[in-house]
N, C-alpha and C positions, 0 to 999 in steps of 0.2 A: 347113674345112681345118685350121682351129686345134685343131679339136676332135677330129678326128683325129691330129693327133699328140704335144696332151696325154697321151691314153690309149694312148702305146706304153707298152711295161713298164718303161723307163729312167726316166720325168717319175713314174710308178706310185711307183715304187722309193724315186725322190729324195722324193716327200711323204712317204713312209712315215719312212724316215731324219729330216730334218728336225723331222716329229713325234714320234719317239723321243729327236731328241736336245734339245727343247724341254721337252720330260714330263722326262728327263733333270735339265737345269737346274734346271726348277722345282722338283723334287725335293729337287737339292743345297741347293736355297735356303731350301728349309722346314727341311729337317735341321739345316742351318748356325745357323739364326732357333731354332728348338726347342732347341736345345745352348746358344748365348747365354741365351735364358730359364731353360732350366733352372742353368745355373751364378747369373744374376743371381739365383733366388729362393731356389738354396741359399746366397748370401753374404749374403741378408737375413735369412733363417733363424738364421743364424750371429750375426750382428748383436744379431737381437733376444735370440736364446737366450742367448749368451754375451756380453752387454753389459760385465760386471763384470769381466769375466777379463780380463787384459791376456796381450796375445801378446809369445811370446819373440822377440827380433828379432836375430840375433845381427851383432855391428859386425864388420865385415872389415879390414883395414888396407888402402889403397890401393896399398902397396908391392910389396903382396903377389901382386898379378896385376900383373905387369910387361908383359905383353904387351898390354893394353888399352889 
């Protein structure tokens, strides 16, 4: 009985859905993990290559954003 009315086309449907939006997910999550890596090994890049260089850092006054 069960197994009959797994296989109407609605319970069909919903696996289908669930596994698009699981594939989905896992998707976002390797992209999300690939973009972190890739910015982490371009700031090590940076790191090694440009060690000597000192970066401009410019001071802001605190007064100055008054809304914060």
């Amino acid at each position: 009985m069960i197994e009959r009315v797994m296989s109407l086309l609605i319970f069909m449907f919903i696996r289908v859905v669930l596994l698009a939006l699981i594939t989905a997910i896992a998707g976002i999550m390797m992209i999300s993990f690939l973009w972190m890596f890739w910015f982490f090994i371009d700031d090590v890049y940076d790191y090694l290559l440009f060690f000597e260089e000192e970066v401009a850092v410019e001071e802001i006054l605190i007064d100055e954003f008054l809304y914060i």
